[in-house]
PAVOTOR-350655 format. One record per atom (N, C-alpha, C): z, x, y. Coordinates in steps of 0.1 Angstrom, whole numbers, plus 2048, in hexadecimal, padded with zeros to 3 digits. Example, Ala and Ser with C-alpha at 12.3 -4.5 7.8 and 13.67 -1.06 7.14 Angstrom:
BEGIN
84E8847C784E87B7D384E8847DF8478807EA8478897F584F881800
This chain:
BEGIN
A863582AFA923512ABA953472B5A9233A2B3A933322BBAA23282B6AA63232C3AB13142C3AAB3092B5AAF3022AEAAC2FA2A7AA42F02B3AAC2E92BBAAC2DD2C2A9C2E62CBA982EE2CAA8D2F52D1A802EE2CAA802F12BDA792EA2B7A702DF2BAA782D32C0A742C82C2A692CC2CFA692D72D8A652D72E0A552D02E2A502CF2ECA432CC2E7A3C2E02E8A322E22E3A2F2EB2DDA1F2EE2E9A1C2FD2F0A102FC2F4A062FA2E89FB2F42F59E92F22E99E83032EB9E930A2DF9E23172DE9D43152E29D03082DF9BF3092E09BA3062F09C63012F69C23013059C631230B9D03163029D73223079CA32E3089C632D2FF9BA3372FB9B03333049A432730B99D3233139A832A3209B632731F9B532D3309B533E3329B93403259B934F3259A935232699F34E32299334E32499034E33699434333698E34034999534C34E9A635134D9A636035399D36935299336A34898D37934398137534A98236934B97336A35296B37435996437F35595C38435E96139235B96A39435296D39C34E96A3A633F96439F3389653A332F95E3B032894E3B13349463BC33594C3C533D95A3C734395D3CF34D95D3DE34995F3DE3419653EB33A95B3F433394F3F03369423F933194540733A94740E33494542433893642034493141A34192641E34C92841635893040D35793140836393F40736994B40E36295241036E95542436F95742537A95A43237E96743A37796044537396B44B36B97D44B36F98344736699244D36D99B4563619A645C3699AD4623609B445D3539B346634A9B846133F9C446A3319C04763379C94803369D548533A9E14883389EF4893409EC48E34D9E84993489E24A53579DA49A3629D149535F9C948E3659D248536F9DA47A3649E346F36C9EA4763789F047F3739F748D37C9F548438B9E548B3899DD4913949D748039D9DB4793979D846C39E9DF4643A69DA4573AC9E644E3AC9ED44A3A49FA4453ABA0244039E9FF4313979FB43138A9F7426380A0541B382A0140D388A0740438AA063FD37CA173FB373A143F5368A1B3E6369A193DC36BA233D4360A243CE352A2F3D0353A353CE341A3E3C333FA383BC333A433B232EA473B1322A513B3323A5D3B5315A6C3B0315A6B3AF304A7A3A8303A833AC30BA8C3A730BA983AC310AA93A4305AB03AA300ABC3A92F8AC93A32FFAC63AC30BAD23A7315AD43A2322ADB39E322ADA391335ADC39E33DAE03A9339AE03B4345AD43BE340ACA3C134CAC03CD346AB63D634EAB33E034FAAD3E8356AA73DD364AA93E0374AA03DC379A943E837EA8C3E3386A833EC389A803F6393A8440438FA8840E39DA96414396A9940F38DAA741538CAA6424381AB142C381AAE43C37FAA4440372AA443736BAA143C35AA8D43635DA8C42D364A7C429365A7942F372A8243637EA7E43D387A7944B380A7D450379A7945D36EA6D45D368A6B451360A5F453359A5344D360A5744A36EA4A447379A4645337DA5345D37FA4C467380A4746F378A4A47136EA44476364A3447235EA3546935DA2746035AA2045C364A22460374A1C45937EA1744C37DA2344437EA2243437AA2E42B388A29423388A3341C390A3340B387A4040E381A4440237BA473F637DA433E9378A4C3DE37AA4D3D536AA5F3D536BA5B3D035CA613BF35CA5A3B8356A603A9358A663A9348A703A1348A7A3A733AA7C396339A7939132AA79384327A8438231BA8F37931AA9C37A30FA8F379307A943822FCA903812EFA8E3732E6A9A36B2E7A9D35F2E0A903542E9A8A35B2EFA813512F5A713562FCA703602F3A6436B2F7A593692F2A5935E2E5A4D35A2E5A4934E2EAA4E3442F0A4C33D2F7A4733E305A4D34B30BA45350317A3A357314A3E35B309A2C361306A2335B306A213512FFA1A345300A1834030CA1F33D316A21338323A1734432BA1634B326A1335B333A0335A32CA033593219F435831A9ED3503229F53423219ED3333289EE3333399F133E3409EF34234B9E63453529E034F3499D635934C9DB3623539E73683599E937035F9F437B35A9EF3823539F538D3489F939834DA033A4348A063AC3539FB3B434D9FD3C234F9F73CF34B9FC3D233AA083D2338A0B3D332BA173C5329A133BF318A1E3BB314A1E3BB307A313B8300A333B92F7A2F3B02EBA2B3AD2DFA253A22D8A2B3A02CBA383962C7A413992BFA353952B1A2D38C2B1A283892A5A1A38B2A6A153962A4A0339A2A49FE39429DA0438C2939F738128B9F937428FA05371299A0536629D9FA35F2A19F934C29F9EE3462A69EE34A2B79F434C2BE9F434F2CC9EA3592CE9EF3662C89EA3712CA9DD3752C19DB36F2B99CF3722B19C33662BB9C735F2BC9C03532C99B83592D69C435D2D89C53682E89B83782E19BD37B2D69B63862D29A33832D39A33762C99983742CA98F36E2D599836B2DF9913652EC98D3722F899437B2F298E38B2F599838C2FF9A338A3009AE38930D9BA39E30B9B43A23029BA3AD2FC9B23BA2FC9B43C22FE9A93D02FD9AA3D22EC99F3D92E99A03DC2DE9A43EF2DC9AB3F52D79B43FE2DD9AC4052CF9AB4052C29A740A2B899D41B2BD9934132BD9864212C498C42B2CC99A42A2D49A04332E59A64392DB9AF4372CD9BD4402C89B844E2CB9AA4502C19A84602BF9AB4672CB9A74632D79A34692E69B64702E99C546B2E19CD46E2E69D34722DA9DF47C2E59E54842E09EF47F2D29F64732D3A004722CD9FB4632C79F645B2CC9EF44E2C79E64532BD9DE45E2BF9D24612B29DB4632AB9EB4682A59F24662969F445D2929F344B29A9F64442919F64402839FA43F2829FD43C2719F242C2679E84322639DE42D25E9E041E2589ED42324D9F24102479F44092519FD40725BA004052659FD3FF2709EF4062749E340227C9DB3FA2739D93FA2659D43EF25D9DB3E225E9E93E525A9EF3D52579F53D12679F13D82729EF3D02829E43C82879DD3CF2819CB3CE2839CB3BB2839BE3B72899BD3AA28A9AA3A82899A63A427999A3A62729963B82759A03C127799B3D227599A3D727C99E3CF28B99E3D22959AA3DA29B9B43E02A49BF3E32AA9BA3DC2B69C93D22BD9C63CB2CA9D63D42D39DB3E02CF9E53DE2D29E93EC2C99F83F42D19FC3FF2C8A0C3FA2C8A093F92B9A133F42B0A214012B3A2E3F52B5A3D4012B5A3D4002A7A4140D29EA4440F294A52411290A52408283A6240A27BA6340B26DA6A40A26AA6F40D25BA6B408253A6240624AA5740023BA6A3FA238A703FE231A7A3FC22CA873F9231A873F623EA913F224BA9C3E6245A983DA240AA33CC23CAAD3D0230AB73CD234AC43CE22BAC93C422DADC3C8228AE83C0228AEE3CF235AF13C6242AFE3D2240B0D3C8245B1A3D0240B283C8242B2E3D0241B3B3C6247B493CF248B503D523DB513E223CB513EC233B623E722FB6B3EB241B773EE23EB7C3DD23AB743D0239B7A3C4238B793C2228B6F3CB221B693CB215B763D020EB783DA210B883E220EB8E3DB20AB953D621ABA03C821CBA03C1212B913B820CB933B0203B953B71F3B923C51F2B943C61E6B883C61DEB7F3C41E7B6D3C31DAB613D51DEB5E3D51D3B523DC1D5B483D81DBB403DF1E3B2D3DC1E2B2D3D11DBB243C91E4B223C21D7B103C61D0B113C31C3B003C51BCAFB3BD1B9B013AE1BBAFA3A11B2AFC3961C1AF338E1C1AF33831C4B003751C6B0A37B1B8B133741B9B2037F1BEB1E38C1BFB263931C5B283911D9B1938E1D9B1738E1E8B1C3811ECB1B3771E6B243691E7B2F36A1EBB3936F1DDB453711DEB4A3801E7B443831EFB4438C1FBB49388206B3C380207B3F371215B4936D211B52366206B5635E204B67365209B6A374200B72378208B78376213B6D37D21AB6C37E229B6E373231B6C368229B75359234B7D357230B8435D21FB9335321EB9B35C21BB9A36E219BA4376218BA7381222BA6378232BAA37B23EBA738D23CB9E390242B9739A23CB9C3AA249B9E3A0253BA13AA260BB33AA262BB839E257BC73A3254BD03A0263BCA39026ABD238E272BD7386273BD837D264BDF377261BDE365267BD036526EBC835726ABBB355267BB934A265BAA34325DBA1343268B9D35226DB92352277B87356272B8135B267B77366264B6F35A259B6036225DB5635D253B4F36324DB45360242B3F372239B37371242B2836C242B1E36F249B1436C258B15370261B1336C26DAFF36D26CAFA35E26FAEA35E272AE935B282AD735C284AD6355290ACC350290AC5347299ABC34229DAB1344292AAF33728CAA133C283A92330289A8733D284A7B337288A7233A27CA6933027DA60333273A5933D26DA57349275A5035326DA5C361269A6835E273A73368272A8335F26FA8735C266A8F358261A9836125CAA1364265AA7374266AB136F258AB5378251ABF379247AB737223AAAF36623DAAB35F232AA036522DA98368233A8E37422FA9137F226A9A385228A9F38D221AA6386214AAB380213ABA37820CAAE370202AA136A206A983641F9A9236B1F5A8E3751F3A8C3821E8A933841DDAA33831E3AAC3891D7AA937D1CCAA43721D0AA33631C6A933641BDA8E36D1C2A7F36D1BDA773671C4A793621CFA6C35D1D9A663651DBA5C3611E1A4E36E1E8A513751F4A4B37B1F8A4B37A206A3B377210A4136F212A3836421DA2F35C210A2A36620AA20361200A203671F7A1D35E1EAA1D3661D7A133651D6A1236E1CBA0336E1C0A073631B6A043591B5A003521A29F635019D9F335518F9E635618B9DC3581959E136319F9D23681A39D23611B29D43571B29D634E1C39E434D1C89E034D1D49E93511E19F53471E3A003421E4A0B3361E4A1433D1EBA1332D1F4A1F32F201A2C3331FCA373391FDA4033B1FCA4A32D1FAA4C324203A5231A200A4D30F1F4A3F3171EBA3C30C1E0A463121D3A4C31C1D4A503231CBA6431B1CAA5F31D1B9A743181B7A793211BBA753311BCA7F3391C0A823371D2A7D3311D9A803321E7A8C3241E9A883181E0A8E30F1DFA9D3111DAA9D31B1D2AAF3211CAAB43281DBAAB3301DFAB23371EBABB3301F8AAF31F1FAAB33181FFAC1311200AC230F1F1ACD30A1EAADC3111EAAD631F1EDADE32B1EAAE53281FBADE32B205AE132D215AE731B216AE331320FAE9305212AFC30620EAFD30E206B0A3101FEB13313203B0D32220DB17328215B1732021EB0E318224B12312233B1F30722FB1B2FE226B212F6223B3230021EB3330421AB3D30D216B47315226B4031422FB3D31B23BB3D32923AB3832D230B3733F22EB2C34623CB2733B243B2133C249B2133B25AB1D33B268B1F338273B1732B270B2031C277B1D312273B0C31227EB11315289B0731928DAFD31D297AF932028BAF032E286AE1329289ADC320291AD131928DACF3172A1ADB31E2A7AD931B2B6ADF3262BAAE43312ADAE733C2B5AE334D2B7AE334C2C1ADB3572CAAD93652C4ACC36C2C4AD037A2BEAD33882C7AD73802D1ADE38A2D7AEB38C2D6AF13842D0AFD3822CEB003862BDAF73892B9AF638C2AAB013942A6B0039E2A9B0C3AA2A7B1B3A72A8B1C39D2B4B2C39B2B8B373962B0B3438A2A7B3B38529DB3F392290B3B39B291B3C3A6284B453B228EB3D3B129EB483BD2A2B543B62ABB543A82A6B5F3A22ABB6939C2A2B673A4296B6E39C28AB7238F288B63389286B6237E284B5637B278B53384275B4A38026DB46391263B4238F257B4439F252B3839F24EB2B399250B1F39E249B11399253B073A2255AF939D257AEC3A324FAE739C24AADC39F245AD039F24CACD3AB253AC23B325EABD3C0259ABC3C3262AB23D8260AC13DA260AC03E3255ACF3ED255ACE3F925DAC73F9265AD040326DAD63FB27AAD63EB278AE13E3282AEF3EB27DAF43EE272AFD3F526BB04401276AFE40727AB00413285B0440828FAFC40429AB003FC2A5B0E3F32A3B103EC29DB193E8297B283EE296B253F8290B2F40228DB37408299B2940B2A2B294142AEB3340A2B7B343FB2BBB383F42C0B433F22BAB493F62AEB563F22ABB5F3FD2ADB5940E2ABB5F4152B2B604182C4B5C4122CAB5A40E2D8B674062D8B6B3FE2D3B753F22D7B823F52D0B814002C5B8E4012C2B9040E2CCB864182D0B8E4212D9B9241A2E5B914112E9B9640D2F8BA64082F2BA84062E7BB54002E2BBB40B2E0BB24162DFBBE4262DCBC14212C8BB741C2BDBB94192B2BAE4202ACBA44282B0B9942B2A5B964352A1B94436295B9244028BB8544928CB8144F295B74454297B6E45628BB7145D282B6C461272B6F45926AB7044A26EB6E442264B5D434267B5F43125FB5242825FB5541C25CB52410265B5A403264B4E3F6260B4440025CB383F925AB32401250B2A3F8242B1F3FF237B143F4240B093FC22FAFD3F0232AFA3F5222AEE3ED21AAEA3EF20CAD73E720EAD43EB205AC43EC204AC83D2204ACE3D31FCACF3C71F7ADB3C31E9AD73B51E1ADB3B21D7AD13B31CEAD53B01C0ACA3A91B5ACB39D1AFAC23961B0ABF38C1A8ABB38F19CAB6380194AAE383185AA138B18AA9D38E193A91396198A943A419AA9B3AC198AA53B319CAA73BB1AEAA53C41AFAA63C71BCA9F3C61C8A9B3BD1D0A8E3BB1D9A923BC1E8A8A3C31EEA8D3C71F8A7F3C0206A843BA210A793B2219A763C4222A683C2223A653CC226A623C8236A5E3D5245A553CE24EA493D324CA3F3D0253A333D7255A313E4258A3A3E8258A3A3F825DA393F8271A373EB272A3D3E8283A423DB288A473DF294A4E3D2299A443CE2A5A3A3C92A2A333BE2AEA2B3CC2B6A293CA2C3A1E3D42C6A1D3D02D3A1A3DE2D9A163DD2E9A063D92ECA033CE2F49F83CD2F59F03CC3059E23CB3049E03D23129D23C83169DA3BD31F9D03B23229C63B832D9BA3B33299AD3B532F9AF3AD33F9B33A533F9B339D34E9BD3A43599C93AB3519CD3B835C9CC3C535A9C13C83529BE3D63509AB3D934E9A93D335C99B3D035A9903D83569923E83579893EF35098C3F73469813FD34698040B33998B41633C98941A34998E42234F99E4253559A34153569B24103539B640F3479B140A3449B540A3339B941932C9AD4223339B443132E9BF4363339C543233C9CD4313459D942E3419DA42233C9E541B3359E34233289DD42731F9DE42B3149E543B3149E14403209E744C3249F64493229F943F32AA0A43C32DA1043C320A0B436318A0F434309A0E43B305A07444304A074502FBA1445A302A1745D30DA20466318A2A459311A2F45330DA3B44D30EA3A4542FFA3545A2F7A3A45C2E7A4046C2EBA3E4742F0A4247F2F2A5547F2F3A544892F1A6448D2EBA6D4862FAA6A48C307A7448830FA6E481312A65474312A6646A318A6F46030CA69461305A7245E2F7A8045A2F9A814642FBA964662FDA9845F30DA8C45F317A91459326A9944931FA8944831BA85437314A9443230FA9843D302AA34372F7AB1439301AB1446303AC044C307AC044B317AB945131CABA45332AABB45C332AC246233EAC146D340ACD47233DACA48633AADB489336AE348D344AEB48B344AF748C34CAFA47B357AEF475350AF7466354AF645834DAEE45D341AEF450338AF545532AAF2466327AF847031CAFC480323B0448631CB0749231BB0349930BAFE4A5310AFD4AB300B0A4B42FBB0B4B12EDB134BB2EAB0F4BF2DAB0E4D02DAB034D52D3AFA4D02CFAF44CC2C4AE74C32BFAE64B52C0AF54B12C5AF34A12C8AF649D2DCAF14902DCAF348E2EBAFD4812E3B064802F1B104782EEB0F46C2FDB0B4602F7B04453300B1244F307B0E44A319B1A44631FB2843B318B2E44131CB36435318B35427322B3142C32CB2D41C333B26414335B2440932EB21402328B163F5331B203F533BB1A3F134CB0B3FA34DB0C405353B0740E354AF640E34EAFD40D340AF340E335AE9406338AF33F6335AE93EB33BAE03E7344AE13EF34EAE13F035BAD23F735CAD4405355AC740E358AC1410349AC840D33DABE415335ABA40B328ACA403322AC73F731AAB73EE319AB03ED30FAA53EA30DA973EE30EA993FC316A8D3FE31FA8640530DA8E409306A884072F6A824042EFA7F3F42F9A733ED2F4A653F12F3A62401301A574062FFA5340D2F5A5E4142EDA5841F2E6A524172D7A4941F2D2A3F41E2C8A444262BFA474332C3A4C43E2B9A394432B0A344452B9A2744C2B0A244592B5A204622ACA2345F29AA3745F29AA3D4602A0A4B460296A544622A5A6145E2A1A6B45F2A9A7246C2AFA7046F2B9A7347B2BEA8047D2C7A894762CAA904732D2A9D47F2D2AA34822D7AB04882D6ABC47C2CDAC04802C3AC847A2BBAD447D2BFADD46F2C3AEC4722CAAF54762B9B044772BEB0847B2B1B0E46F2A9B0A4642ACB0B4562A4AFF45729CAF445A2A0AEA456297AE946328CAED46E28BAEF47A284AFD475278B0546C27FB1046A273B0A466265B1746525DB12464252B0E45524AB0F44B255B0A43F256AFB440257AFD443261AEE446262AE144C25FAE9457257ADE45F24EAE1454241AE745123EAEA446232ADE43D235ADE437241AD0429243AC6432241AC3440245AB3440249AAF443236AB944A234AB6449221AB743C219ABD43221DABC424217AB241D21AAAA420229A9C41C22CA8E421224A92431220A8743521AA8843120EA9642B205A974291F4A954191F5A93412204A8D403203A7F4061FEA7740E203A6A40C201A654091F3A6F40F1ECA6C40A1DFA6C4021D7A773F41DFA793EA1DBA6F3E01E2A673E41EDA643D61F3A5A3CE1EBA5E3C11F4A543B91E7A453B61F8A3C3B61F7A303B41FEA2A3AC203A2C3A520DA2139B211A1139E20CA0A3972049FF39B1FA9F13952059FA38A2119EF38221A9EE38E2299FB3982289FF39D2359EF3A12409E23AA2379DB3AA2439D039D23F9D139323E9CE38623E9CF38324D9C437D2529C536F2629BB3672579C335B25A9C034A25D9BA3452689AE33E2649AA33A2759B53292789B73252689C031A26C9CD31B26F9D432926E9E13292709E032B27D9D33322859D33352919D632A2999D33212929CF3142999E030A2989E530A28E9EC3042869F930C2859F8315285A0531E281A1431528AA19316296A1E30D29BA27304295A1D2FE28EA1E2F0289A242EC27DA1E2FA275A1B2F9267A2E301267A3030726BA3C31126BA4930C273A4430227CA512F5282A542EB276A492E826FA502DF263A582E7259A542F1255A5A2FB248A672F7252A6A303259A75307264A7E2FD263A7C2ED26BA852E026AA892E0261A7E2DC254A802D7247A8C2E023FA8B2F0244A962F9240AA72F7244AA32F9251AAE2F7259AB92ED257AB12DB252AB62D5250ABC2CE240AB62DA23BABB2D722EAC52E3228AC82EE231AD12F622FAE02F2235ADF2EA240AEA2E2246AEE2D5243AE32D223AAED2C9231AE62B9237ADB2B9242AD72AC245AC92A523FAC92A9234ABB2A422CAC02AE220ABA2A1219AB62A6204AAF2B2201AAE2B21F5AA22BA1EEA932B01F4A9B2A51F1A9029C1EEA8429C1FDA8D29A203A8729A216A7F2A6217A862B1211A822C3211A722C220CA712C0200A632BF1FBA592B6200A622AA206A5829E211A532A921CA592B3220A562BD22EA4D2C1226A4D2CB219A432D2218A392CD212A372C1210A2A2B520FA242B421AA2A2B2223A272B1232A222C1238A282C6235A1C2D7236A0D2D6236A102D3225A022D12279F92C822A9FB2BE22E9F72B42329F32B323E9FB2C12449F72C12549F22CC2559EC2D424B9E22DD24D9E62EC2469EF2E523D9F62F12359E62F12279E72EB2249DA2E92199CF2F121C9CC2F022A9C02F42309C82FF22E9CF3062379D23172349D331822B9DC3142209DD31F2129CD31D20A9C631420E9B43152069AD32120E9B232121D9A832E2279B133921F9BB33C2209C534821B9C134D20D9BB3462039B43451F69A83501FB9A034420199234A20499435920A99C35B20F99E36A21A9A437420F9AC36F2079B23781FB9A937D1F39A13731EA9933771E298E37B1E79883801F297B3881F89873952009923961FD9973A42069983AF1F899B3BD1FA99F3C21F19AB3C51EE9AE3C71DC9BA3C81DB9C23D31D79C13DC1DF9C63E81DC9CD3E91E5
């Protein structure tokens, strides 16, 4: 999720990026033959018994305050894991651009996080051999050998694993909003497309928080980028678009060739112009995502519904310091979606969010590499799990019977345990100590609305598809959509201009992809 005005940036040569990631490996790339380096540990017991595994890690980070290195919650799992950590934490709203930057380096840590595994960066980086290939090690471990088969398919890069995928919810993207503002106005749920309008529409002109001015708006976006266009992603489905890509008669079509993506357009041009919307929304931050909803300013996001819980959790936070909140009430829903003439469709994920990966130029052998794969595997286990999420009990939670109850200090939080989440994978499955927020009945409400998405989602049909020209192109091809979007939803260019962009797609190498994307479709199988 990038700034609009980001856009203009000039953009790295992936194809220089990939040559320098090359010149790093130099000399490296036979390292890791069994016969030529000396056995090392690779077993818990084993690590035990060794030195301690020097890791660094690079991953997002949500917030301007966040774990440093040595502090109590990563002093624990060094010991645990006989590891001595350093983690370099990069804002999110600008993670892939450092990624990119750290690629065209050459100098990679030990582990890092990789928000788009089919991206041209990383599939670049993949093929210039800058990545271990992790696939052949799973079986050797305890909790990585459950990976989950679909999974490790639609990660895979040509059938390969470069990387162990964090796992999430097939059926994760909703609506979720202000339950008690919905009240206020007097409406149901909504079921239709034009319910969910007149929702938003509410919520900016029938003063919804009842304080008696024209402060509030329906729906709060942020930062959009070409392959993750948070809210719209979801929101052109309900119109009959594809996702990413349709079938017609048999051949593959970009998403933006379709009238139904063009109605959606039309649809998000409506509210802006209407302001049902954050004007904007095109420069703002997703870390700040949440605030306008738990700052009653805004009553709706369309994300993974279990933002629904967090959300929630933060508005009971602020009304108890006021001595006003209702513990047993719920000031937040969430719902699978709307329907269109399509009727119910739900954006599905891959069954993960991006993937840890494990560069060859800082993890030079066979025998490190088991090493690191150890770590990852020890981070799925029950209490590392809960260090990772929760923290330690008696100073980031207390338990009380079957639930732990997370600090109320918020400093604190930020300080030692906020983010450090970004490690877990959850393979095979989530093990964590469940505080008594996520036990509420919100929250058993999301994990059953996630499993009854599964049945709506509509499929990326290209998802384990690579392009060698998007590899090349992607960038490029996805800053024009992107612009062309951006600026015709705000109202500064026509239809007419809009279709001139997606002329210009192809023109600049969109043609070439959707004819390779053809050729890759016909020869894959379709079951």
């Amino acid at each position: 999720m990038r700034m609009m005005k980001s856009q203009m940036k000039k953009k790295l040569s992936l194809a220089s990026a990939a040559a320098l990631v090359m010149t790093g490996l130099a000399g490296c790339a036979d390292s890791g033959s069994p016969e030529s380096q000396p056995a090392q540990p690779s077993t818990a017991a084993e690590q035990q018994n060794s030195a301690p595994l020097a890791l660094s890690i690079m991953i997002p980070s949500f917030n301007t305050n966040f774990p440093k290195d040595g502090t109590p919650v990563l002093a624990e799992i060094e010991k645990r894991t006989n590891t001595k950590i350093h983690l370099e934490w990069v804002p999110n709203s600008s993670y892939g651009d450092k990624f990119n930057i750290t690629l065209a380096s050459g100098r990679l840590p030990s582990l890092m996080y990789v928000p788009d595994v089919k991206g041209s960066s990383f599939v670049n980086a993949v093929e210039s051999g800058a990545f271990w290939e992790v696939g052949p090690y799973l079986k050797d471990y305890k909790n990585l050998s459950q990976a989950n088969p679909i999974i490790l398919k639609n990660s895979s890069i040509g059938g390969k694993n470069y990387g162990i995928y964090r796992t999430r919810a097939l059926g994760r993207n909703g609506i979720n909003y202000r339950k008690d503002w919905l009240e206020q106005v007097g409406l149901q749920p909504p079921k239709t497309i034009d319910d969910f309008y007149h929702m938003l529409k509410a919520f900016k002109e029938k003063d919804p928080d009842k304080n008696g001015k024209n402060d509030t708006y329906g729906m709060v976006l942020v930062k959009w980028t070409g392959q993750n266009a948070y809210g719209f992603d979801t929101i052109k489905l309900w119109f009959g678009a594809p996702n990413k890509w349709g079938v017609v008669d048999g051949k593959l079509v970009p998403e933006h060739e379709t009238p139904e993506y063009l109605e959606a357009l039309k649809f998000m041009r409506k509210l802006h112009e209407e302001k049902l919307i954050n004007q904007d929304f095109a420069v703002y931050d997703s870390s700040k995502w949440i605030d306008p909803v738990v700052n009653n300013q805004a009553g709706v996001i369309v994300d993974v519904t279990d933002t629904a819980g967090r959300i929630d959790q933060k508005i009971h936070a602020n009304l108890q310091k006021e001595n006003k909140d209702d513990p047993d009430k719920h000031y937040v829903d969430n719902m699978i979606g709307v329907e269109g003439k399509h009727g119910l469709r739900a954006l599905p994920t891959s069954g993960f969010a991006g993937m840890i990966v494990i560069p060859k130029s800082a993890v030079k052998t066979e025998g490190e590499l088991k090493r690191v794969l150890g770590f990852l595997d020890q981070t799925n286990e029950a209490d590392i799990q809960t260090l990772l999420y929760s923290g330690i009990e008696g100073r980031h939670y207390t338990k009380e019977k079957d639930y732990i109850l997370p600090t109320a200090d918020k400093t604190l939080a930020d300080a030692e345990l906020t983010g450090l989440g970004q490690l877990l994978t959850y393979i095979p499955e989530d093990r964590t100590l469940k505080s008594k927020q996520a036990m509420s009945p919100l929250s058993q409400k999301t994990e059953k609305l996630q499993e009854e998405a599964e049945q709506n989602i509509v499929v990326n049909p290209a998802e384990p598809l690579i392009s060698k020209v998007y590899s090349l192109k992607g960038p490029q091809l996805d800053n024009i959509i992107n612009d062309a979007r951006i600026k015709f939803i705000v109202g500064q260019s026509s239809e007419a201009d809009l279709k001139a962009a997606f002329e210009l797609w192809g023109k600049s190498g969109g043609d070439d992809y959707v004819n390779e994307m053809n050729t890759l479709y016909a020869a894959s199988p379709k079951k």
